[in-house]
PyMOL CGO cylinders between C-alpha atoms (Angstrom):
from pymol import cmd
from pymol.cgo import CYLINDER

trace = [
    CYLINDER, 14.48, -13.66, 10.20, 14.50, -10.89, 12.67, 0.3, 1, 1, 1, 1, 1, 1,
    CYLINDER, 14.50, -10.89, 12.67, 12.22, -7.71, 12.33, 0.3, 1, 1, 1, 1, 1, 1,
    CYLINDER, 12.22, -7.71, 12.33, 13.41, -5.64, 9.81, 0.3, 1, 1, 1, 1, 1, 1,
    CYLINDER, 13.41, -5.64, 9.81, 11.40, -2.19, 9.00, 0.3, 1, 1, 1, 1, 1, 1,
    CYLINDER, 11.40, -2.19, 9.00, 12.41, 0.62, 6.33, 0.3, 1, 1, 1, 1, 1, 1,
    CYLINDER, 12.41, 0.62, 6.33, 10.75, 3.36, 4.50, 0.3, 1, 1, 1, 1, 1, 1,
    CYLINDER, 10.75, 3.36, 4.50, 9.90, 3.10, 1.21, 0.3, 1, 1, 1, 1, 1, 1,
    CYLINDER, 9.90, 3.10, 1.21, 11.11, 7.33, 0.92, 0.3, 1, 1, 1, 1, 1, 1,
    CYLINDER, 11.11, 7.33, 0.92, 14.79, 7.59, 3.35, 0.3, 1, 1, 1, 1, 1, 1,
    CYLINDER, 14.79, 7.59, 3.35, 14.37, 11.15, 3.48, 0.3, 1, 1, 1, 1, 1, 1,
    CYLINDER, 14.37, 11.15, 3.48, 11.09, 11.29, 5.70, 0.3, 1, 1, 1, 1, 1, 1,
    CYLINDER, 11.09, 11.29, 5.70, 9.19, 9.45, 8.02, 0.3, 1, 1, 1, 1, 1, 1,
    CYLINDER, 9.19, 9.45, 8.02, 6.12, 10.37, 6.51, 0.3, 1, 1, 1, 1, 1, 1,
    CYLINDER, 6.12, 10.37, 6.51, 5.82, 7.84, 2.89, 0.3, 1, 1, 1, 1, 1, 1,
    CYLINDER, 5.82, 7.84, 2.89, 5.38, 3.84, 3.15, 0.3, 1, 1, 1, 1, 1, 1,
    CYLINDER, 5.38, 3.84, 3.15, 7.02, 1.29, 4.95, 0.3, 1, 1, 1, 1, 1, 1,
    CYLINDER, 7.02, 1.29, 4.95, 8.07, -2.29, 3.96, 0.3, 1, 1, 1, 1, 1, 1,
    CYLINDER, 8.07, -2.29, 3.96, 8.04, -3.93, 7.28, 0.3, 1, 1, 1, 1, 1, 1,
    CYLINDER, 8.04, -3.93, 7.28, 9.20, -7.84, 7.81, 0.3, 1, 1, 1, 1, 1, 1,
    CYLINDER, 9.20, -7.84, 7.81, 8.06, -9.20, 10.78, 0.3, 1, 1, 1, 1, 1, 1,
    CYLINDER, 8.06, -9.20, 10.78, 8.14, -13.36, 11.00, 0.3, 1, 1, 1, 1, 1, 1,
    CYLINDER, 8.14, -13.36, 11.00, 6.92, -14.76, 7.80, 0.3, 1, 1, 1, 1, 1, 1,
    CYLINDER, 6.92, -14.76, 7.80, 5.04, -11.28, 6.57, 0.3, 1, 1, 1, 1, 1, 1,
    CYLINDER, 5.04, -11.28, 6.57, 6.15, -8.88, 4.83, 0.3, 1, 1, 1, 1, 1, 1,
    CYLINDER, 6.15, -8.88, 4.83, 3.88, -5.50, 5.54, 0.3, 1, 1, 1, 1, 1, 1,
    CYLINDER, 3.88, -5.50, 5.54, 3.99, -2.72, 2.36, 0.3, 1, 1, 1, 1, 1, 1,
    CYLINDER, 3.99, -2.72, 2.36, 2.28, 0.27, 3.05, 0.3, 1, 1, 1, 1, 1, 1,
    CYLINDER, 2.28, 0.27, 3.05, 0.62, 2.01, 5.78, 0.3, 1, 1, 1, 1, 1, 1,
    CYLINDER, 0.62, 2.01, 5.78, -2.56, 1.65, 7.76, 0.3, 1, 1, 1, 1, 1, 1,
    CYLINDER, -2.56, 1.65, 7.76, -5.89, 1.74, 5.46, 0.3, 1, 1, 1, 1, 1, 1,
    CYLINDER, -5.89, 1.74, 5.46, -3.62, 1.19, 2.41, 0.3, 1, 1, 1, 1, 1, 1,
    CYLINDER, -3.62, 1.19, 2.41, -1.50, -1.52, 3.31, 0.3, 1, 1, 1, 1, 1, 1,
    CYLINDER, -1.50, -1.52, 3.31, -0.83, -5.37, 1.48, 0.3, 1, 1, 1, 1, 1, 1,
    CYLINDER, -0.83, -5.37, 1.48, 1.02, -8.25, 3.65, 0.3, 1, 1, 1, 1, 1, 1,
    CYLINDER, 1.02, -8.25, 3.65, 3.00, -10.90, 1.30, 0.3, 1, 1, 1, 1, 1, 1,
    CYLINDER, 3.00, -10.90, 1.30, 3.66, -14.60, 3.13, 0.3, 1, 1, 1, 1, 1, 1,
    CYLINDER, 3.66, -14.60, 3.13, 7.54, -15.42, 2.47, 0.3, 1, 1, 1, 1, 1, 1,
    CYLINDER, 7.54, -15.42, 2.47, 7.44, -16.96, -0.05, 0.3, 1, 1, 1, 1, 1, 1,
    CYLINDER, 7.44, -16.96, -0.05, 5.24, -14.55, -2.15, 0.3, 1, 1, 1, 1, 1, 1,
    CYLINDER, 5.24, -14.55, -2.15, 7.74, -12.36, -1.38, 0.3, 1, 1, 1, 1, 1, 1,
    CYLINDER, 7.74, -12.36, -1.38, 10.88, -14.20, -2.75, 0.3, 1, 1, 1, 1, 1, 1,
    CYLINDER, 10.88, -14.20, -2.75, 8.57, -14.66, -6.08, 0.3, 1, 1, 1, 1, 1, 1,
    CYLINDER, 8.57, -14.66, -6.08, 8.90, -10.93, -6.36, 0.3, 1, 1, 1, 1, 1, 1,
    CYLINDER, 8.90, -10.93, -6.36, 12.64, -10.85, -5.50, 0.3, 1, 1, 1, 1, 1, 1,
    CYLINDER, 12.64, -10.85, -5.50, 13.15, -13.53, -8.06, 0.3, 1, 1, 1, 1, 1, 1,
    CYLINDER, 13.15, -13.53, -8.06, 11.12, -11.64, -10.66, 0.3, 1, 1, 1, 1, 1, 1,
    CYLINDER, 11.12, -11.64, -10.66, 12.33, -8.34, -10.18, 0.3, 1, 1, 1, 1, 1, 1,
    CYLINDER, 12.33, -8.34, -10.18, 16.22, -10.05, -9.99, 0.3, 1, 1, 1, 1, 1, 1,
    CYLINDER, 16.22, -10.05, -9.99, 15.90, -11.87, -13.00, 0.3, 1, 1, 1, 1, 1, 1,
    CYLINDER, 15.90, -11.87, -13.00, 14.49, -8.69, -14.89, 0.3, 1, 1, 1, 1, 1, 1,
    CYLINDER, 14.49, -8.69, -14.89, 10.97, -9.39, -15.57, 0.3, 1, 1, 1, 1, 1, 1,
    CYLINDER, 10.97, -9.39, -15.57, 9.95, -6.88, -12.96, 0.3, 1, 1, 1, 1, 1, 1,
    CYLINDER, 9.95, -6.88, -12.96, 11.69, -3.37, -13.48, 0.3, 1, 1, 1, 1, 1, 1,
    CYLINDER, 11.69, -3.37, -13.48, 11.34, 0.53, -13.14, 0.3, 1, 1, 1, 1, 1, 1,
    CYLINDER, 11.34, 0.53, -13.14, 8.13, 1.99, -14.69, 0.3, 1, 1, 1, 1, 1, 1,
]
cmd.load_cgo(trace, "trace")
């Protein structure tokens, strides 16, 4: 997969970023960041797609 980054807030530059780089996925931003292997990550795709995860 090739590098991917976006912010977690489109209308700034200033709010957290989920970045994919390799086999990491990067959520956050430096001194408040967590970094999800691939396949942790498509457990919380799968969970949040089949509705067990949703908006607070």
């Amino acid at each position: 997969m090739k590098n991917v980054k976006m912010s977690l807030c489109p209308a700034c530059t200033a709010c957290p970023e989920v970045e994919i780089v390799g086999d990491e996925i990067r959520i956050g931003e430096a001194g408040n960041l967590v970094v999800l292997k691939k396949d942790e990550w498509n457990v919380l795709v799968d969970l949040i797609a089949s509705g067990r995860v949703s908006k607070l």
